[in-house]
N, C-alpha and C positions, 0 to 999 in steps of 0.2 A: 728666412729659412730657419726654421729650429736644428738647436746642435744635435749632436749624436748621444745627450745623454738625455735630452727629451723625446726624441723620436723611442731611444729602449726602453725609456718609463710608458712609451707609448703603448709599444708594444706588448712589455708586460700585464700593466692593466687590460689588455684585450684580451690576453693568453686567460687572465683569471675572470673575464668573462665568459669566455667558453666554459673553462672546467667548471665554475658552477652551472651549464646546463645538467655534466653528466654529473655533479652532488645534487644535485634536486632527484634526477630521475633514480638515482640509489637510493635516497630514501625513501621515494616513491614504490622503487621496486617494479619500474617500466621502464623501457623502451624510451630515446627521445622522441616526440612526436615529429611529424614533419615540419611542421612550423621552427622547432627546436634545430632540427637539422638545416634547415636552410638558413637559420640566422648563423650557427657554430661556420656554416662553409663560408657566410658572409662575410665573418670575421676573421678566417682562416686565410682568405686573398686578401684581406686588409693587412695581416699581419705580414706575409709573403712578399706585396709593396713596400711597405716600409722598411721589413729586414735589405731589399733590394737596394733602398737608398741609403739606409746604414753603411750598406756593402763600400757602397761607390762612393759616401763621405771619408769614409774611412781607408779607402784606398789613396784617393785626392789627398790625405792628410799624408799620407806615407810617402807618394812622392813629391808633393812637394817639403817633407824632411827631408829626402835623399838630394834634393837638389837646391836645398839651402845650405847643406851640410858643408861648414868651412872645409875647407883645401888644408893637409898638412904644413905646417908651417915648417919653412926650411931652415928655420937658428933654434938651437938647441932649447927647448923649454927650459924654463924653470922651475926652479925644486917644487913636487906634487905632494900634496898635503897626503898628510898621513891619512892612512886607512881606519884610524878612530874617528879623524876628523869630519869623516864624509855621514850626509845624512842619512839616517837608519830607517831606511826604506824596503820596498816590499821587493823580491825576490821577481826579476824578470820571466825566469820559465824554471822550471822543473829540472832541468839538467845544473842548472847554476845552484840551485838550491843545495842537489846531492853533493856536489862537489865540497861546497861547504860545510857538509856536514862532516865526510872523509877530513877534509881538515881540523874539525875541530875533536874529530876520537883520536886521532894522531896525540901521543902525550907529550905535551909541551906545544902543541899546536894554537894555533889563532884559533877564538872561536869569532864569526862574524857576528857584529852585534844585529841582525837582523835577525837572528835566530831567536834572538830575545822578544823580538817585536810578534812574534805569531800567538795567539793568544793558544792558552791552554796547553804549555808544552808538557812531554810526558812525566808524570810521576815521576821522582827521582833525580832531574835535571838540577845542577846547580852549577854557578859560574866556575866557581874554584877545582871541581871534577865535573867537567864537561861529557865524560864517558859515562857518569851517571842516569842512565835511563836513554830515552830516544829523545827526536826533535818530531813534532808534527808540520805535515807540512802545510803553509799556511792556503783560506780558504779557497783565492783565488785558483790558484792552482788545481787544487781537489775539484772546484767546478770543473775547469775545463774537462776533468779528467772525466767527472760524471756525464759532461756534454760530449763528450770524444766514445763513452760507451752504452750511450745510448744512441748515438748514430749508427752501432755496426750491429746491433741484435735486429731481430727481425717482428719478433713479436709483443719480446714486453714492452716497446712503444707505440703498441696499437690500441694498449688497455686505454678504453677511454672512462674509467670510473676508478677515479685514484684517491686514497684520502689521507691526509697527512696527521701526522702523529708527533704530538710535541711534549713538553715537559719531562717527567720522571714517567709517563706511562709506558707500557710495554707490550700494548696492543688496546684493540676497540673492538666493538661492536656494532654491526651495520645492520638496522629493522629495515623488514623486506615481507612480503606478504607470502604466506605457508601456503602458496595453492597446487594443487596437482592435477584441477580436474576443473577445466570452462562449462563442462555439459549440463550440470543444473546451477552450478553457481561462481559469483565471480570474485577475485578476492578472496578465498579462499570461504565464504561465505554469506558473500553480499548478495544479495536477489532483489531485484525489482516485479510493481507488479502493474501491468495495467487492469484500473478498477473504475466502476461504474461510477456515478453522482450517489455521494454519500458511502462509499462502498468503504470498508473498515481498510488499513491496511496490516501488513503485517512486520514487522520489527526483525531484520536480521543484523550482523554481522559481519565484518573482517576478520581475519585470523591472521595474525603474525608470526616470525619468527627470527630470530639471531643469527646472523652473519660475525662468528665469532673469528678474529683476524688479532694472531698472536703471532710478535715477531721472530722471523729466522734470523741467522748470520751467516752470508756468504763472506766465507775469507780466501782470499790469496797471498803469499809469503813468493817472495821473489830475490834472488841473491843476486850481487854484483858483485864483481871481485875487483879489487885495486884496478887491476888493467883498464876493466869497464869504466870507473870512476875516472878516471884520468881524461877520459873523453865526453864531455857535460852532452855533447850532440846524438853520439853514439848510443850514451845511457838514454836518455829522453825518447829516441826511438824505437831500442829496444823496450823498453819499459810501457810505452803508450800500447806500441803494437802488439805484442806479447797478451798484457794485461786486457787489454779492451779486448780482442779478440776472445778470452777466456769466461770473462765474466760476461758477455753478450751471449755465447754459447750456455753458460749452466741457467741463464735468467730465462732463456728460452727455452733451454730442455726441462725446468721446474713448470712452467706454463704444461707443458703435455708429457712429461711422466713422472713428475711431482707427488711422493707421498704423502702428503699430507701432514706427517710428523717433524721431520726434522726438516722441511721445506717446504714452500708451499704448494698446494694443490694440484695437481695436473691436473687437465680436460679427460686422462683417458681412464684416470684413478675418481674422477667424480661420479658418483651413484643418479647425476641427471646426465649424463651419456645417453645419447641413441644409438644405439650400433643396428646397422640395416642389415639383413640376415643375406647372403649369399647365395644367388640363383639357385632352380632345382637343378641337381645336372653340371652345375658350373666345374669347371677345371679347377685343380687346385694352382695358386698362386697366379690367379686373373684376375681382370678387370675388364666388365663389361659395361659399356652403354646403361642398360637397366640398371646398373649400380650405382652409377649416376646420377642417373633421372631419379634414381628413390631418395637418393641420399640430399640433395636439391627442392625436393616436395617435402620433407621433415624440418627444412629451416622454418623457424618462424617467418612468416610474410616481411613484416616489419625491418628483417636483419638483413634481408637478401642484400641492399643495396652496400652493406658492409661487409660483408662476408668475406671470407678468401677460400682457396683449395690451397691443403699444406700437403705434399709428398715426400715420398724417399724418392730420391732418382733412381733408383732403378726399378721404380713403375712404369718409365718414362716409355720402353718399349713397348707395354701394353694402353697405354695411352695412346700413342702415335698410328698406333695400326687398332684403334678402336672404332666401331662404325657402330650404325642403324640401317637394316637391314631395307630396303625401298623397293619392292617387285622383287625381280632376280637377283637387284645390286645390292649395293648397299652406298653410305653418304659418312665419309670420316667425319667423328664429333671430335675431337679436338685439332687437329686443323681444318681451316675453315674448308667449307667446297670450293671444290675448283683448284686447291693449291696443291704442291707438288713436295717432296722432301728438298726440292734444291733449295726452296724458299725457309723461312727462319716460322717453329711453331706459330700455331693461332698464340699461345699462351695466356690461353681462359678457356673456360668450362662454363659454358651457360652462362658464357660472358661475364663470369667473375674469373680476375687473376690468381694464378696458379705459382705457388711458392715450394720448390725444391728444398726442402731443410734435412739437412744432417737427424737433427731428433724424430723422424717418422719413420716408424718401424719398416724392416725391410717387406719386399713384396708379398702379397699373399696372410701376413699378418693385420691382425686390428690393427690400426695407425697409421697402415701405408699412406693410405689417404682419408683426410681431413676435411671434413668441412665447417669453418670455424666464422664465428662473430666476436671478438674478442671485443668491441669497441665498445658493444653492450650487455656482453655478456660474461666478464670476469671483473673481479674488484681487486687491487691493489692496496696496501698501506703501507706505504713507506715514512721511514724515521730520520733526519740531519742527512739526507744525500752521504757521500760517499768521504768514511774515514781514511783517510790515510798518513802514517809515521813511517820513522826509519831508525833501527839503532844496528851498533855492530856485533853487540855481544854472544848473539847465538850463534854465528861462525867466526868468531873471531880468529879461533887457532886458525881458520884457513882465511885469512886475509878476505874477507867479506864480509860487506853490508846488506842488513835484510831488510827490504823494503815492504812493509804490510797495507792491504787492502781489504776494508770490512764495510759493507752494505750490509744493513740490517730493513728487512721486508716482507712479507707475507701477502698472499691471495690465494680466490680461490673461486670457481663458478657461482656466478649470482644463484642461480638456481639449485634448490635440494635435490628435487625430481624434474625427470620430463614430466612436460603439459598433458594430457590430454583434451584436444581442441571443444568446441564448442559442437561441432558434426562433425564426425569421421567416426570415433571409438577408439578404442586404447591400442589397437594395433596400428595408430596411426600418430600415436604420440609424436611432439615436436619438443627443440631445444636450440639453443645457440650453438651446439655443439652435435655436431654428426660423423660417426665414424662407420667403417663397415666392416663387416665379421669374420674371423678369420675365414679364409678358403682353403682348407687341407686335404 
């Protein structure tokens, strides 16, 4: 049986087999093919196994420590080596660390030599005034912290076209092809032709264009006050919950109403938007069936199977009592037929899942409802995952530590414009992204 640090070098190398299908297809500036997607899902249940048996090695190690774990001894120890003596090791969790730190701005206080051990600590730091500058805190930790806030957003872990950004740069460039229009050519000016025996051909073109992706900074600043500190468990709760909670919320409201300037891109501020124009007649602040159905025909073919529906909840009422009209009756589209409200929603639309989110505008407005492909249809760049330090100094008169968090990131709709398809015409344009129009 392989230990558990080869089954996650396992898993990792799988992880970055996948994401190069979706670096290939960004630079390509398509869609994965299906081929593409059923290997990425092939690999996605392989990984899903493995992390299962990580789970269960890893648990097996833990109890069998709790149940090796010597018994108190009843005669009084012997003297415990000093706290220099001990090895200068890495920082068990995030509440332990803060503590430490509180100790070491205390003047005349211990600093723990493990704070030395974290590479990179802040500017200013020196042994003899410890209150000089902050401590960062070390890598480990910061991951979890980035794995603990990317499990509570909902959208920016769908982007599946990510690209990472290293050294001294401070953004990229992602080529992608300039087209706006399937009808005479593809590629933004490739043509094919079929020609007779001997028949000349003729010489076209592709057209390109720049996916320019310069990075934002999301910060959070977060105090704790002595009291707090005094409790490593207490802080570490608050701190994870609080923080993760916050930054999962602005990473997703940047995704859909995202200016573009000091943040990245929203879906609803992108100039390749479809917005589906609202019935003749229609009520203001409804949602009907035909809204649906239109909104549905504008995805790209290719994206349905990824797609989602993003709402404000309180569309929800016009959702639940939405039908298609059949003879006399009519047949509720989103719950299924035949169900009843004592039962729990369909919760899909055209058999894609339907996500309630806080950032979709309220009813009746652009936004309320979404219908989105973000797997292949937004791009990412992100830089070192997620910073995080601690120093006392900016509240110090009031007895508190500021604990800072900074993500630096950018994205923005792979597409400049909607498509217009190969047959339909421009009033039939398609995109990864579909919205519908206000209703006033």
């Amino acid at each position: 049986m392989k230990t558990i640090t080869q089954y996650k070098e396992e898993i990792k190398n799988l992880r970055a087999a996948a994401v190069n299908f979706n670096t290939k297809a960004t630079a390509e500036n398509r869609d994965l093919s299906a081929d593409e997607v059923s290997l990425k899902n092939e690999i996605m249940d392989k990984i899903e196994e493995l992390e299962s048996i990580v789970a269960t090695q890893e648990r097996e190690e833990r109890i069998s420590a709790r149940l090796e774990k010597p018994e108190t001894p009843l005669t009084k120890p012997g003297p415990q080596p000093k706290h220099e003596d001990r090895p200068k090791d890495r920082f068990p969790s995030f509440g332990e660390f803060a503590m430490s730190v509180r100790n070491a701005m205390i003047p005349g206080g211990h600093v723990d030599p493990r704070l030395y051990q974290i590479r990179g600590a802040a500017t200013g730091l020196n042994q003899s005034v410890p209150s000089e500058g902050g401590f960062l805190v070390q890598k480990d930790i910061s991951t979890t912290f980035m794995e603990d806030l990317l499990a509570t957003d909902i959208l920016w872990n769908r982007v599946g076209r990510r690209v990472a950004i290293s050294g001294n740069a401070n953004g990229t460039k992602v080529y992608g092809f300039d087209e706006t229009s399937r009808a005479s050519s593809r590629g933004g000016g490739m043509i094919s032709y079929w020609v007779g025996e001997a028949g000349q051909g003729t010489a076209t073109k592709p057209k390109f264009r720049e996916i320019d992706l310069t990075l934002k900074k999301l910060m959070a600043l977060c105090y704790a006050t002595d009291e707090n500190l005094s409790d490593s468990v207490q802080l570490e709760s608050v701190l994870r919950n609080g923080f993760n909670s916050e930054f999962g919320f602005k990473l997703d409201d940047a995704l859909i109403n995202g200016n573009g300037a000091s943040e990245p891109l929203g879906i609803l501020a992108a100039d390749s938007l479809v917005s589906v124009a609202a019935e003749s007649g229609q009520k203001a602040a409804t949602i009907v069936a035909e809204n649906v159905i239109k909104m549905y025909s504008r995805m790209f073919a290719a994206s349905l199977s990824n797609a989602i529906w993003l709402i404000n909840q309180n569309t929800l009422p016009q959702l639940l009592t939405m039908s298609i009209a059949v003879g006399t009756g009519g047949v509720p589209v989103y719950l299924p037929p035949g169900n009843t409200l004592i039962n729990a929603p369909g919760g899909a639309l055209m058999g894609r899942p339907v996500y309630p989110i806080e950032q979709c505008a309220t009813v009746g407005t652009v936004g309320d409802i979404i219908f989105a492909d973000f797997t292949n249809g937004y791009v990412i760049a992100e830089k070192g995952g997620l910073k995080t330090d601690v120093s006392i100094h900016l509240r110090f008169d009031y007895d508190e530590s500021v604990f800072r968090f900074i993500l630096r990131a950018d994205g923005q709709p792979i597409r400049k414009t909607a498509l217009t398809p190969y047959k339909g015409g421009a009033t039939s344009t398609q995109n990864h992204f579909i919205a519908l129009a206000t209703r006033s």
